[in-house]
C-alpha positions as CSV (number, residue, x, y, z in Angstrom):
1,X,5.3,-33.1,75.0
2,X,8.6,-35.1,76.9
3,X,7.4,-37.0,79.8
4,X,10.2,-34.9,81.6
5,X,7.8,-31.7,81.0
6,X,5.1,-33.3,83.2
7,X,6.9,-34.2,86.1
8,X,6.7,-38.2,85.2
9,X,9.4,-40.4,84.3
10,X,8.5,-43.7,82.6
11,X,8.5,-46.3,84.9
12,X,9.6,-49.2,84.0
13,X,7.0,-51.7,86.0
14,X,6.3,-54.9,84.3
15,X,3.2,-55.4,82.4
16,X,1.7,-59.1,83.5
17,X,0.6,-60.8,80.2
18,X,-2.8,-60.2,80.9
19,X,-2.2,-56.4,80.9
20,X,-0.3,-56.8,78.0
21,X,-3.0,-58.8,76.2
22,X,-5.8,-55.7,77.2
23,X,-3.1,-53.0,76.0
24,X,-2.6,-54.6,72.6
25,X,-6.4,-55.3,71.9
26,X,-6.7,-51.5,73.1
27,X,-4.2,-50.0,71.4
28,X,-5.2,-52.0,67.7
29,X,-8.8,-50.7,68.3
30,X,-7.9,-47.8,69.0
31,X,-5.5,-47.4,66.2
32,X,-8.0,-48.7,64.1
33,X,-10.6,-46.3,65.3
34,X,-8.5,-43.6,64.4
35,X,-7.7,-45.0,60.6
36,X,-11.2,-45.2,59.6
37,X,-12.4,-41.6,60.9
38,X,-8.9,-40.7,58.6
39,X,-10.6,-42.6,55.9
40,X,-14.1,-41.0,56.0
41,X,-12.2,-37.7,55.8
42,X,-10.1,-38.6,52.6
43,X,-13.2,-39.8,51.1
44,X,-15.5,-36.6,51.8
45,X,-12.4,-34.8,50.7
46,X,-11.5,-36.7,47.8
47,X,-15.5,-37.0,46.4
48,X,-14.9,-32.8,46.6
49,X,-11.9,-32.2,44.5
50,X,-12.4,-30.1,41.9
51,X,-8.8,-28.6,41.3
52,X,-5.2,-28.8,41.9
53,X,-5.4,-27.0,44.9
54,X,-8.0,-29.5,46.7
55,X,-5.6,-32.4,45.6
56,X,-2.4,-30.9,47.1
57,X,-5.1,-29.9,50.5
58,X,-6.0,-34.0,50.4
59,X,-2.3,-35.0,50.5
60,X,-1.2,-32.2,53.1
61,X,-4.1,-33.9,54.9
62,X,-3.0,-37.4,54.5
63,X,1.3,-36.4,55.1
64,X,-0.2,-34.6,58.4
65,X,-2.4,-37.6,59.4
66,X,0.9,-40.0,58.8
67,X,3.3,-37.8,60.9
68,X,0.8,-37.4,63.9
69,X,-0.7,-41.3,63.8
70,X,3.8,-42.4,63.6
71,X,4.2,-40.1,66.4
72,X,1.2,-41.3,68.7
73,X,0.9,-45.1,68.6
74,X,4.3,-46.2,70.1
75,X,3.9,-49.5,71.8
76,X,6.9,-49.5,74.1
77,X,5.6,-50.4,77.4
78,X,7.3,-47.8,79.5
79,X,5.7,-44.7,77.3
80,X,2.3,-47.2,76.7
81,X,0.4,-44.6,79.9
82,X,1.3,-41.7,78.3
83,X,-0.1,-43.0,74.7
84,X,-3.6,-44.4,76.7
85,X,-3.6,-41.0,78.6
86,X,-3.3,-39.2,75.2
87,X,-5.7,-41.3,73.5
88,X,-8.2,-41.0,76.4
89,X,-8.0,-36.9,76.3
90,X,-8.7,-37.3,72.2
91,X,-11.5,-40.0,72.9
92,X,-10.2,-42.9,70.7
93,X,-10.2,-44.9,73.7
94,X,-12.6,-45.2,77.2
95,X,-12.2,-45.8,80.5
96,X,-13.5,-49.0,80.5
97,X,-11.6,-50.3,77.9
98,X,-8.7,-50.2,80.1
99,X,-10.0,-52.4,83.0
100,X,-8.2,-55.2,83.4
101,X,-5.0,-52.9,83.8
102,X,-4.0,-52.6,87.5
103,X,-5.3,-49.9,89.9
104,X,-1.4,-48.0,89.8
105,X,-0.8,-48.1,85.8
106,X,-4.6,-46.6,85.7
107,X,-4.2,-43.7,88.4
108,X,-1.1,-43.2,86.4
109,X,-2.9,-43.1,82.8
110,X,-5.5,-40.9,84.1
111,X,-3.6,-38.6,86.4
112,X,-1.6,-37.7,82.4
113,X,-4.7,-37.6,80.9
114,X,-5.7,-35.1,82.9
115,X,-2.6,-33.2,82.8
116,X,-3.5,-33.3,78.7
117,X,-6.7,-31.5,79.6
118,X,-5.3,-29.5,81.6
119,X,-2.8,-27.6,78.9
């Protein structure tokens, strides 16, 4: 979904280097989060293989998991809301794990995330 399509442009504001320090350690954990739960899946999926079929399912699993993980975790600063917003809706981050970020790049994050609920 184009930030266009939710009425929100990204905006540009700087991130002070303590933001930026919380977004990184966010986004990794998050990242990271999101890697092992792919992980647990490939191995339940790979202990149940028992033809060709359930091999070609594990890699159509693994291609899809590649495409959607590449498309989700970009760390440019002025899409980095919509990225928290999306990873709040999904639940790979919290609320709290964001506080550090100022009060405007928050109401920002949240008021997408919410739009993400919302469709």
């Amino acid at each position: 979904m184009g930030h266009e399509e939710i009425g929100m442009v990204p905006n540009e504001k700087e991130w002070s280097k303590s933001e930026k320090e919380i977004a990184r350690n966010v986004y990794r954990a998050a990242y990271n989060r999101e890697c092992k739960a792919i992980s647990e899946n490939v191995r339940k999926m790979a202990a149940e293989i028992e033809n060709s079929t359930d091999l070609w399912r594990l890699h159509t699993y693994l291609t899809e998991k590649r495409e959607e993980t590449d498309e989700k975790y970009d760390y440019r600063y002025s899409v980095l809301r919509f990225v928290f917003a999306r990873l709040l809706q999904e639940g790979w981050i919290k609320q709290e794990d964001l506080s550090g970020i100022s009060e405007d790049k928050l109401q920002e994050i949240f008021a997408i995330a919410e739009f993400y609920a919302s469709v």
